[in-house]
VEXTI-320840 format. One line per 10 residues: number of its first residue (from 1); for each residue x, y, z of N, C-alpha, C. Coordinates in pm, whole numbers. Example, Ala and Ser with C-alpha at 12.3 -4.5 7.8 and 13.67 -1.06 7.14 Angstrom:
1 = 1319 -569 780 1230 -450 780 1320 -330 780 | 1285 -225 708 1367 -106 714 1290 3 787
This chain:
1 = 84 -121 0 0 0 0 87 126 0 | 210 82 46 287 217 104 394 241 -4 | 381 168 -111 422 151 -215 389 190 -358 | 249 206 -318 128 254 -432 132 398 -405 | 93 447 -284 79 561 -214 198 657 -272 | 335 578 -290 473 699 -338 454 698 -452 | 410 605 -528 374 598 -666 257 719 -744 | 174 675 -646 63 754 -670 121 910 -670 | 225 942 -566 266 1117 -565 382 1123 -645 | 429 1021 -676 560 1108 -771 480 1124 -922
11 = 395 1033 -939 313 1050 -1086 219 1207 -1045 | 203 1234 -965 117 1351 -955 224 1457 -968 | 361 1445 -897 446 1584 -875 486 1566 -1023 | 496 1457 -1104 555 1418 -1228 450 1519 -1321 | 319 1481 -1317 245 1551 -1374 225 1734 -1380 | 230 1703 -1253 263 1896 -1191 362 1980 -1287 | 483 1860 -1242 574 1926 -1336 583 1968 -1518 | 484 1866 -1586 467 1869 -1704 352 1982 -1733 | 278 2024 -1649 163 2096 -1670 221 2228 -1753 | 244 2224 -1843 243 2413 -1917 151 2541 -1811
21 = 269 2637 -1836 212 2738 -1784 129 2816 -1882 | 50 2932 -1889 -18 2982 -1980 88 3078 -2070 | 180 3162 -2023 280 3191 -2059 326 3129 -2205 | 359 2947 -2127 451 2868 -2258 319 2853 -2327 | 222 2824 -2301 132 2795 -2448 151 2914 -2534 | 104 3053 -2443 92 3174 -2519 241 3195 -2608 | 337 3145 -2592 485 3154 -2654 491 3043 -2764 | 410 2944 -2792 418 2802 -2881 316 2901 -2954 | 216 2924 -2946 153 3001 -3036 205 3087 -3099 | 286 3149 -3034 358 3294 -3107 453 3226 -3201
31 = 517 3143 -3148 633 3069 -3265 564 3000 -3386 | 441 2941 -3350 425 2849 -3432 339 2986 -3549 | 333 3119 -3512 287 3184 -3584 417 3209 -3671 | 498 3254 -3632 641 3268 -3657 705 3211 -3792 | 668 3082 -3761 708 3020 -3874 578 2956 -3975 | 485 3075 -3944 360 3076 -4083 398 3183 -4126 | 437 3135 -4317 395 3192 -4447 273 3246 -4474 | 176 3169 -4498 54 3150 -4589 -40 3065 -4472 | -141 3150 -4463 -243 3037 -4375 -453 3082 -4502 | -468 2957 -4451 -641 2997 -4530 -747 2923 -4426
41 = -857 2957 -4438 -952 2879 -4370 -1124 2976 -4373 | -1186 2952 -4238 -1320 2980 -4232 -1302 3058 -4097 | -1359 3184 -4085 -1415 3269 -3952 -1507 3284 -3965 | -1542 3221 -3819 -1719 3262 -3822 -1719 3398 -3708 | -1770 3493 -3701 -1789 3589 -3609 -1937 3600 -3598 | -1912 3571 -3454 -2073 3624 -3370 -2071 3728 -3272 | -2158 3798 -3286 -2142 3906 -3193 -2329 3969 -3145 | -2286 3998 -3011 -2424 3962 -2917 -2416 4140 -2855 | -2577 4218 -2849 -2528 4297 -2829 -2689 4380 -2781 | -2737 4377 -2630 -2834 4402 -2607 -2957 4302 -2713
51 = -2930 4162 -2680 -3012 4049 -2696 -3013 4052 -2845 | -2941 4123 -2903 -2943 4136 -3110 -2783 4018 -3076 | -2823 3908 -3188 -2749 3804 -3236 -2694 3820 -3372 | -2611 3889 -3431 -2558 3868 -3568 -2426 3695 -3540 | -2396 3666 -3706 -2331 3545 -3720 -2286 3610 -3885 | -2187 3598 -3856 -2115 3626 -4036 -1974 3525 -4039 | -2023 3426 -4154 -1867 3349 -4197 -1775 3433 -4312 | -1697 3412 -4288 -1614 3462 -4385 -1489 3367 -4405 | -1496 3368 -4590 -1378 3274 -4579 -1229 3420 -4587 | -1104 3327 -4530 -990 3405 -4566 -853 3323 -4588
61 = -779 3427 -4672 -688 3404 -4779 -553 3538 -4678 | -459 3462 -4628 -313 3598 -4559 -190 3498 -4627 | -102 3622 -4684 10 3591 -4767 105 3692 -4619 | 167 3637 -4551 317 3688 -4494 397 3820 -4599 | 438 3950 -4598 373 4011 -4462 212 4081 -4474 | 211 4086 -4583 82 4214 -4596 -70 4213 -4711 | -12 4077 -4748 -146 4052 -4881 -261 3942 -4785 | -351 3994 -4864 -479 3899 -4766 -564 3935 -4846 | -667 3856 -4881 -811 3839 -4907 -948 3781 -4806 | -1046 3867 -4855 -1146 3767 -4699 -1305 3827 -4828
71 = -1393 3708 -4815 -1467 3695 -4894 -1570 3670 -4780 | -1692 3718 -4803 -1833 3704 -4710 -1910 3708 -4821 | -2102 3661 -4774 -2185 3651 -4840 -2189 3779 -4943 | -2168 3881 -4895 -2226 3988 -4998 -2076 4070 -5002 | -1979 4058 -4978 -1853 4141 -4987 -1750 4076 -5036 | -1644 4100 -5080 -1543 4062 -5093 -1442 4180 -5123 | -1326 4113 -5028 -1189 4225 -4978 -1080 4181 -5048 | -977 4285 -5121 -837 4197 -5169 -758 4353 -5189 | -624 4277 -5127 -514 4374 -5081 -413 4290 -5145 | -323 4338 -5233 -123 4279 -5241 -58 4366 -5156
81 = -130 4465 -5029 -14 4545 -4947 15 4661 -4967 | -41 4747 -5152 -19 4846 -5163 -177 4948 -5225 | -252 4864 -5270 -408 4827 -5316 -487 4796 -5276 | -619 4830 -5197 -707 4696 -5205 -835 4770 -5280 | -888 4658 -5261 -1054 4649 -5363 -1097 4552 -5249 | -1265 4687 -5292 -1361 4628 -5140 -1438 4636 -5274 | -1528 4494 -5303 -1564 4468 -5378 -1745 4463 -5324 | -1839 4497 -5370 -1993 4479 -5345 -2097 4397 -5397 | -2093 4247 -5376 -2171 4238 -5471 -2257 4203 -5531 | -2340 4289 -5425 -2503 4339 -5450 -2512 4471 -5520
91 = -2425 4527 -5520 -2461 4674 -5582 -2370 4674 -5709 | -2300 4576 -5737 -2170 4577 -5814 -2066 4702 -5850 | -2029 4719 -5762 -1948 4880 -5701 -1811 4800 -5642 | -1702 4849 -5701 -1576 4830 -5632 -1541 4949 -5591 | -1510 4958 -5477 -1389 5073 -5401 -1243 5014 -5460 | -1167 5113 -5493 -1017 5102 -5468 -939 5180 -5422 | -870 5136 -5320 -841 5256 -5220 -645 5207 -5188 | -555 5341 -5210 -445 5337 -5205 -391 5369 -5064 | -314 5229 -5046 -292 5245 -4890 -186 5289 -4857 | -158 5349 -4778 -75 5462 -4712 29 5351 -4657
101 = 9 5285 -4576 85 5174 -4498 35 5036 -4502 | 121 4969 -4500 90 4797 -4472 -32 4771 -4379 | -145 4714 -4404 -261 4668 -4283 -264 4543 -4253 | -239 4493 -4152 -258 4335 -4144 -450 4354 -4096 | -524 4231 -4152 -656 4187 -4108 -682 4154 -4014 | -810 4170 -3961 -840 4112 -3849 -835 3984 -3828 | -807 3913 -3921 -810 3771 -3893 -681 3669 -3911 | -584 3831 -3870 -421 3764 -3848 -456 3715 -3735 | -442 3610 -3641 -392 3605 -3489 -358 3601 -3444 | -186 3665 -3546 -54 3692 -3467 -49 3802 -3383
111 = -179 3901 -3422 -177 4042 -3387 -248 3987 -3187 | -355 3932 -3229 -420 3903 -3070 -277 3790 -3003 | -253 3765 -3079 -134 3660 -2990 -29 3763 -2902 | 42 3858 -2999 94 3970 -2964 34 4012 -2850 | -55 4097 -2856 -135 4184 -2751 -149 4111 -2610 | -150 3973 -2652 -208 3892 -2546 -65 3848 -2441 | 22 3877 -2495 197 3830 -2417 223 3945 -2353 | 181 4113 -2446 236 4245 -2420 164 4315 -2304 | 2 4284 -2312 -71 4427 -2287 -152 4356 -2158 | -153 4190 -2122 -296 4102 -2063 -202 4034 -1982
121 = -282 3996 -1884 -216 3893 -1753 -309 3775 -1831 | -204 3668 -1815 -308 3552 -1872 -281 3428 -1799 | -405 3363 -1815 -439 3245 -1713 -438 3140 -1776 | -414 2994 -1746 -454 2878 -1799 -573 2875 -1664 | -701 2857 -1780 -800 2821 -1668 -857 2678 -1707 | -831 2594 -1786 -875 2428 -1824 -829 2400 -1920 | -891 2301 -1971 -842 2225 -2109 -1010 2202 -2150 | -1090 2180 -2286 -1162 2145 -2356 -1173 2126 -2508 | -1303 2122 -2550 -1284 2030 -2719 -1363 2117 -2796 | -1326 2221 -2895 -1384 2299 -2996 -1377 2213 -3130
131 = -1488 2208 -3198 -1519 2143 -3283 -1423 2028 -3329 | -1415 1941 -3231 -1362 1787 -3194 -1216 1781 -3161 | -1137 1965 -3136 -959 1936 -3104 -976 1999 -2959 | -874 1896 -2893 -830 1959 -2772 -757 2072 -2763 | -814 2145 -2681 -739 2315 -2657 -737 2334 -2518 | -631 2382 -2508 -623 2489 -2381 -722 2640 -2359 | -746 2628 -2253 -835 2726 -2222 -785 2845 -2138 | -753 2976 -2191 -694 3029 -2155 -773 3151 -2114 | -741 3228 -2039 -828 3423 -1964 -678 3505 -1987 | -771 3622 -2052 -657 3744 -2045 -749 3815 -2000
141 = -649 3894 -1906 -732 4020 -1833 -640 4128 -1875 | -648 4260 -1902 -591 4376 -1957 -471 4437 -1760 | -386 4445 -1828 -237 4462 -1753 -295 4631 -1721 | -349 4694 -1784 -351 4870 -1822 -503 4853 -1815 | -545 5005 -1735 -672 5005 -1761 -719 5089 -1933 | -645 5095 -1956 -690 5165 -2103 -713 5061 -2168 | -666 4910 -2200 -714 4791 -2252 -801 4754 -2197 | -978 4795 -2208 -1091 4724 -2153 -1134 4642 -2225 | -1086 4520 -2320 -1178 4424 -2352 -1111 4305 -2284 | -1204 4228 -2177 -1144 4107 -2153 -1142 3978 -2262
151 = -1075 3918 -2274 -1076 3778 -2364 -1039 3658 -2327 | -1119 3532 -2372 -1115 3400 -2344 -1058 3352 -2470 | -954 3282 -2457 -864 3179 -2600 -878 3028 -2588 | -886 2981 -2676 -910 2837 -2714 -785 2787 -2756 | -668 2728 -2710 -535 2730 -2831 -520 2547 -2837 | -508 2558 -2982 -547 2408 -3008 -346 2344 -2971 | -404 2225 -2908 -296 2167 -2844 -220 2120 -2964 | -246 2087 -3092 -140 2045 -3163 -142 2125 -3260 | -186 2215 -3332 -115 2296 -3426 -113 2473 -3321 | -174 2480 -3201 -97 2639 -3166 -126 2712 -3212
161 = -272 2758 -3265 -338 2873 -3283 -475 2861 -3201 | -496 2972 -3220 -656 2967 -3125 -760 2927 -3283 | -827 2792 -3205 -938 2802 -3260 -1066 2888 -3184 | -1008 2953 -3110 -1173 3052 -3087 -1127 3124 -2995 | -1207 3245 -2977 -1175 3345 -2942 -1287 3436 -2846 | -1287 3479 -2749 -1422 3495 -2711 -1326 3663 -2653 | -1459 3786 -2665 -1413 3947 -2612 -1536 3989 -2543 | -1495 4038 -2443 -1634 4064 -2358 -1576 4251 -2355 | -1690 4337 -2387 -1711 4459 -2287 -1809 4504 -2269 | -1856 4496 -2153 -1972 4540 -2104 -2078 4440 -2122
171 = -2199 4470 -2189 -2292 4433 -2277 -2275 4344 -2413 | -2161 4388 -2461 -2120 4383 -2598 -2022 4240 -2580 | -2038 4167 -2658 -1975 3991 -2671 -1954 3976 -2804 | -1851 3937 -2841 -1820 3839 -2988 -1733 3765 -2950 | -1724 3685 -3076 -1697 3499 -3105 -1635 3502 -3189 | -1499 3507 -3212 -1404 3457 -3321 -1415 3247 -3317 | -1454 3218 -3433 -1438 3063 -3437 -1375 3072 -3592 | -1277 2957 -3546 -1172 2917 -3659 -1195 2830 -3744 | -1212 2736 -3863 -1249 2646 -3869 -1191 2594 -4037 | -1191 2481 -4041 -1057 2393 -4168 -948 2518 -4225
181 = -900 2557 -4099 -744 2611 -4128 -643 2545 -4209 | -564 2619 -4285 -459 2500 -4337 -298 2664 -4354 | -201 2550 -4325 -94 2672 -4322 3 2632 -4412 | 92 2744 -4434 183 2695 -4530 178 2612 -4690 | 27 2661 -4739 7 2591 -4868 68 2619 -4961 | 102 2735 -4990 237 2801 -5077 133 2891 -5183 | 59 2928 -5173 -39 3024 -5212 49 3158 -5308 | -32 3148 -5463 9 3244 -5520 -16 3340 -5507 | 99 3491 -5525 37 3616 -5532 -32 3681 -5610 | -95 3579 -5700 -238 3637 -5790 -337 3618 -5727
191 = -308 3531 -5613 -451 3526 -5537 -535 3667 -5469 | -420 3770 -5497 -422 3878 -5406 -434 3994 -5517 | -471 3954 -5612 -505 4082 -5718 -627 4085 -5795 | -710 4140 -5783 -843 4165 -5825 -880 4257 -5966 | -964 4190 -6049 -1000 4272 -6167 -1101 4299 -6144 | -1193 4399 -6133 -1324 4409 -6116 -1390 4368 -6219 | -1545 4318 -6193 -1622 4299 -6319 -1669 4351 -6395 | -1671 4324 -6551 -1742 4415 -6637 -1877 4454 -6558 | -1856 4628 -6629 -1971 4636 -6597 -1975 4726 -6431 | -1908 4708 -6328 -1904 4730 -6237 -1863 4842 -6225
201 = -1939 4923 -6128 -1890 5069 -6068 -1747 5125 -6017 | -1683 5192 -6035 -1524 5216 -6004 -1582 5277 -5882 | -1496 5309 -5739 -1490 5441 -5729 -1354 5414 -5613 | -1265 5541 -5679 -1142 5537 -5592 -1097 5619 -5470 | -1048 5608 -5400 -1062 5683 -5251 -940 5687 -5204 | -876 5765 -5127 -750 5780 -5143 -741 5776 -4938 | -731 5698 -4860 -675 5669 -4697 -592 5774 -4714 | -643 5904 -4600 -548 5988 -4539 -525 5943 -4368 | -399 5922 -4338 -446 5961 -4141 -473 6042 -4115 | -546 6098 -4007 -610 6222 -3956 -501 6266 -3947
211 = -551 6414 -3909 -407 6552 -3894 -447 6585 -3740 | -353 6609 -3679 -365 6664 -3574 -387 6779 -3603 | -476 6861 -3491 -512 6987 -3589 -532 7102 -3400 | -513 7200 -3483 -594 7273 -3339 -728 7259 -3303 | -793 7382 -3214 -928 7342 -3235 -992 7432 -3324 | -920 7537 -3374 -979 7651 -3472 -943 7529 -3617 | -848 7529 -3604 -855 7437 -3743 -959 7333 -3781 | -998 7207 -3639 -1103 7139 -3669 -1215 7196 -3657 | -1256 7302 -3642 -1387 7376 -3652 -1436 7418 -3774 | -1289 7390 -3863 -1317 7433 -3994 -1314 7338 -4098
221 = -1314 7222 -4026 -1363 7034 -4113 -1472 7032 -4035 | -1592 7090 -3961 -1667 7033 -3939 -1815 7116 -3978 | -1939 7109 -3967 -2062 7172 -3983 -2116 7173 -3857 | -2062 7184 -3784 -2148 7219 -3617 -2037 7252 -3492 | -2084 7307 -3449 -2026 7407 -3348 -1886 7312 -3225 | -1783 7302 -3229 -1711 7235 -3123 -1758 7336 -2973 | -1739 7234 -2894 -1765 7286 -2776 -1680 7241 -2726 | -1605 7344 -2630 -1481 7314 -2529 -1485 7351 -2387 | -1460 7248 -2304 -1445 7306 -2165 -1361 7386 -2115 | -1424 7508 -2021 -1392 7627 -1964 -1319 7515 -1784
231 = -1287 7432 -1788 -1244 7372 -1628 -1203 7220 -1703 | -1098 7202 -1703 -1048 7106 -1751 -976 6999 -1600 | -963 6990 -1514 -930 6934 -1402 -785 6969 -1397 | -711 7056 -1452 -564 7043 -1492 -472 6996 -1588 | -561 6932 -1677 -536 6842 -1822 -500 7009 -1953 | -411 6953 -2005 -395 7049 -2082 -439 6998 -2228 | -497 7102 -2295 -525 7078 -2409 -365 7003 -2539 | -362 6895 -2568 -307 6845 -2686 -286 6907 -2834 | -467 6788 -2867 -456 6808 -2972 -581 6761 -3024 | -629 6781 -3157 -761 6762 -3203 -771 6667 -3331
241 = -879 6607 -3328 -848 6470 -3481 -1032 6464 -3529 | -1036 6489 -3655 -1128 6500 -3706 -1152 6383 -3861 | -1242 6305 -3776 -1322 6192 -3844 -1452 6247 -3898 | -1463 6147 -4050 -1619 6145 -4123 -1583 6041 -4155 | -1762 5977 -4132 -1772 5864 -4197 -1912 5866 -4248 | -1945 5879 -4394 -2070 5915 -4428 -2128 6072 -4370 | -2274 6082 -4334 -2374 6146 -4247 -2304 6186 -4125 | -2200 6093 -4097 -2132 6159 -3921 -2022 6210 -3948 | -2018 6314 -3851 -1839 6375 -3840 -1812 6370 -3690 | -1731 6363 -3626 -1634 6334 -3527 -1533 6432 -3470
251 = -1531 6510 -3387 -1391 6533 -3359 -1405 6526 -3196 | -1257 6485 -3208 -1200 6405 -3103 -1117 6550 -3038 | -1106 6593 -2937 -1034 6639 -2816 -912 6574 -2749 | -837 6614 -2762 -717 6506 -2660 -674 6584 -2563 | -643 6600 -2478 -578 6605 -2312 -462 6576 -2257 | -407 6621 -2173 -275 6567 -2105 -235 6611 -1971 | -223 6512 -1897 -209 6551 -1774 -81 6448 -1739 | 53 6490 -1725 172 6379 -1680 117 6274 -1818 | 111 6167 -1787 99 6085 -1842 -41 6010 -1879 | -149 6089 -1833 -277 6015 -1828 -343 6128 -1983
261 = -417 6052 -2006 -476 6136 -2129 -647 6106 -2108 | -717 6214 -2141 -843 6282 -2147 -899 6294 -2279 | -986 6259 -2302 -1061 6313 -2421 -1194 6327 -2427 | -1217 6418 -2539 -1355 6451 -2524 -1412 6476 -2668 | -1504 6344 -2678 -1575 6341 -2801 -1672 6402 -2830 | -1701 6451 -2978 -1823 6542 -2992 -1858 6494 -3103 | -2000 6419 -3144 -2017 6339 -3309 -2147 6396 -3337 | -2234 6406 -3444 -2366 6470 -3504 -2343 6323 -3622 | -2495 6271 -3637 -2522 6218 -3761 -2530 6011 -3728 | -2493 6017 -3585 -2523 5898 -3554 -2658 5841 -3432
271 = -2670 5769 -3433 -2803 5713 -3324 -2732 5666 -3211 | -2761 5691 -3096 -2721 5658 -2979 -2737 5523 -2919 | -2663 5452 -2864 -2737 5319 -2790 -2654 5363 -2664 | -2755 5290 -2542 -2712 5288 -2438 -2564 5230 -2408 | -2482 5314 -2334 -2355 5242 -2311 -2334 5128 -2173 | -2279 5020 -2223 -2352 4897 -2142 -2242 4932 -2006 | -2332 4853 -1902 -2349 4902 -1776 -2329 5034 -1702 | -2414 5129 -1773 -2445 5296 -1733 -2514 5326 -1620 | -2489 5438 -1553 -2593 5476 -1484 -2630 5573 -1533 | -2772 5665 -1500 -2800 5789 -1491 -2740 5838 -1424
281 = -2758 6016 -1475 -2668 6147 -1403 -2690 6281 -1447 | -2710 6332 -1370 -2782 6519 -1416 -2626 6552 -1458 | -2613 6654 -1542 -2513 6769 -1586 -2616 6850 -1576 | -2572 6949 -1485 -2693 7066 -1434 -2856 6982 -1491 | -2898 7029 -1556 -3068 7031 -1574 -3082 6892 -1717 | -2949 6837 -1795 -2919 6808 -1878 -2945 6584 -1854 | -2962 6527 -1903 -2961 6368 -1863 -2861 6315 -1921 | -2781 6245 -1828 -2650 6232 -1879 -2607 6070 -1859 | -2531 5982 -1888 -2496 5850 -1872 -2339 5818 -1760 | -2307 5772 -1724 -2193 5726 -1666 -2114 5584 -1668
291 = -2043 5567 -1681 -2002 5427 -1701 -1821 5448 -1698 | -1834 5291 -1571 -1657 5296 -1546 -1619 5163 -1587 | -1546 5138 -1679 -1479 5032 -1721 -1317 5017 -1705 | -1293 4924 -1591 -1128 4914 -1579 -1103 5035 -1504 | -1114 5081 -1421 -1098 5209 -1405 -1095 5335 -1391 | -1116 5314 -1580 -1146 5423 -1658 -1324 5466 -1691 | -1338 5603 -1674 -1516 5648 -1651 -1518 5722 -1796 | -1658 5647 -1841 -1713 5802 -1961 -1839 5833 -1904 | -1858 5987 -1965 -1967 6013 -1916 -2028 6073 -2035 | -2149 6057 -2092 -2190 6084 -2217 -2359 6174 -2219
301 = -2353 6263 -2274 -2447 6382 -2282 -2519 6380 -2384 | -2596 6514 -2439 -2637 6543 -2558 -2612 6737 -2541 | -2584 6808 -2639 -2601 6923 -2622 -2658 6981 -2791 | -2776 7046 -2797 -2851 7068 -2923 -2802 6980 -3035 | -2819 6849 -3057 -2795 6747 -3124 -2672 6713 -3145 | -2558 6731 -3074 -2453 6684 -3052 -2443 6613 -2938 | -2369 6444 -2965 -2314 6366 -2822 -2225 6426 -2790 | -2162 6418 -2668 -2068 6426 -2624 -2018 6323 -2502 | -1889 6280 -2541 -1854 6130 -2452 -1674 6200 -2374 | -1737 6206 -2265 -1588 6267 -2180 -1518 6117 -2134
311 = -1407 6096 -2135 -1375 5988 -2088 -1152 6021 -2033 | -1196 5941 -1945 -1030 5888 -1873 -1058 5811 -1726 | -962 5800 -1676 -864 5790 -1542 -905 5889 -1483 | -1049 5942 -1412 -1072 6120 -1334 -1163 5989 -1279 | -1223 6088 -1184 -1322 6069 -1074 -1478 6123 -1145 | -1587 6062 -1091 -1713 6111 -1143 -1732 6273 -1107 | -1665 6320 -1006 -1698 6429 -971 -1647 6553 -1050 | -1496 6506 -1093 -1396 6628 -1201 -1503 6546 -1347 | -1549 6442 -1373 -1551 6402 -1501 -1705 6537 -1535 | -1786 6535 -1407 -1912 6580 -1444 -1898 6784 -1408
321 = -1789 6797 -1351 -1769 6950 -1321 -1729 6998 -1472 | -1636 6922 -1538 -1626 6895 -1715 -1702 6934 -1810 | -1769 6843 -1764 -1899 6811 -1874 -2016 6927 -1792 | -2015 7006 -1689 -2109 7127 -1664 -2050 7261 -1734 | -1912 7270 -1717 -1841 7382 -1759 -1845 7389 -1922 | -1911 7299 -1983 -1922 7260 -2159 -2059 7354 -2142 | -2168 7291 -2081 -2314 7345 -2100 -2368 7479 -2098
């Protein structure tokens, strides 16, 4: 018995010892990305969002470093790295748009592998079976409160990528699932060049990055009034960045205080949804939202049809003296 009993614990300390930390998985993944060329397969993305269920597959096509294709029911995308064509085709309309810099896709997962070693404390929390392979089951929690999306990884025990992917914030949930991956097929670079179809609509668009701008300058990319706070908590004004997309325009506020940064959004031309787990909150006479994620608080308004979303590292009390000194 007393024989079984030592047996029984050196196979357990034996085992102990073999157990991978989350660390070495998260590092076999990174290598085994390392030495991918060419990968293809199926993403399915689901994403859950105040009880609305969307599901979109998409197949995709990544050439090492910068060519990729990704094809969905009604779209199709193709880049060689210096080009791409966003193809439509229901409306039969190609965009072609000249890219400024190299973009890797969302459906590299060298990029979440990255993030996930650099920016997340990560856990081995089990082992289970995604569509019939054993994986490790892994939790990243954000190292920084400025990284608020938590994530759950699936990393398949013998080829070392995540077959699935799970991002929680707030309210808001999606589902990266992986599915008949194949790597290293040796994939040509015609796969990555697109002719549009006869017949089909051109239209070409030229990717600028925003300009940092003052605030007299972005007042003069926009059609509605910027509003700036008269009591800033000690944050000094930066710098200003002015987005359109369609019907909406955007400009962004930046802040600086030591090292913490402030901003303060102002958009016209979009519909509001509740920001998940908010409370109510007066700004003087005004109905206002609150919400602290990681830390970090926004607090979000309306002023004569403009939002406005204050957000950082402050207290509810400087965030809403802010957002009174705007009104």
């Amino acid at each position: 018995m007393r024989k079984i009993l030592i047996g029984l614990t050196i196979t357990i300390l034996l085992l102990g010892c073999m157990q991978m930390s989350a660390e070495q998985i998260a590092k076999k993944a990174e290598e085994k990305y390392e030495r991918t060329e060419d990968m293809k397969g199926i993403m399915v993305l689901t994403t859950e969002f105040e009880g609305e269920k969307q599901i979109m597959e998409i197949k995709f096509w990544y050439k090492k470093p910068n060519k990729w294709r990704s094809e969905s029911k009604d779209m199709l995308t193709v880049t060689n790295g210096s080009v791409m064509w966003l193809y439509n085709k229901q409306s039969n309309e190609v965009i072609i748009t000249e890219l400024p810099e190299a973009q890797k896709p969302d459906f590299d997962y060298g990029k979440i592998v990255k993030d996930m070693l650099e920016k997340y404390e990560i856990k081995l929390i089990g082992e289970e079976k995604v569509t019939g392979r054993d994986c490790y089951v892994m939790e990243a929690i954000p190292k920084k409160e400025k990284f608020i999306v938590k994530q759950k990884l699936w990393i398949d025990k013998e080829f070392w990528y995540p077959l699935r992917i799970e991002m929680n914030f707030g309210e808001f949930n999606s589902t990266i699932e992986y599915k008949d991956v194949e790597f290293n097929t040796g994939m040509s670079d015609e796969e990555f060049e697109f002719k549009p179809p006869e017949g089909a609509k051109i239209v070409e668009r030229e990717i600028k990055p925003p300009e940092k701008l003052t605030i007299e300058g972005a007042q003069k990319e926009v059609n509605f009034t910027i509003l700036t706070p008269s009591y800033t908590a000690g944050y000094e004004f930066s710098h200003a960045m002015v987005f359109k997309f369609g019907n909406k325009e955007t400009v962004s506020l930046y802040y600086k205080k030591d090292e913490r940064i402030l901003t303060i959004t102002e958009s016209t031309g979009s519909e509001s949804r509740p920001m998940p787990n908010a409370t109510k909150i007066k700004i003087g006479d005004r109905d206002g939202e609150l919400a602290e994620v990681f830390g970090s608080r926004m607090l979000r308004f309306h002023i004569n049809g403009v939002e406005v979303i204050i957000a950082g590292k402050i207290s509810e009390e400087e965030l809403v003296r802010i957002a009174e000194s705007m009104v």
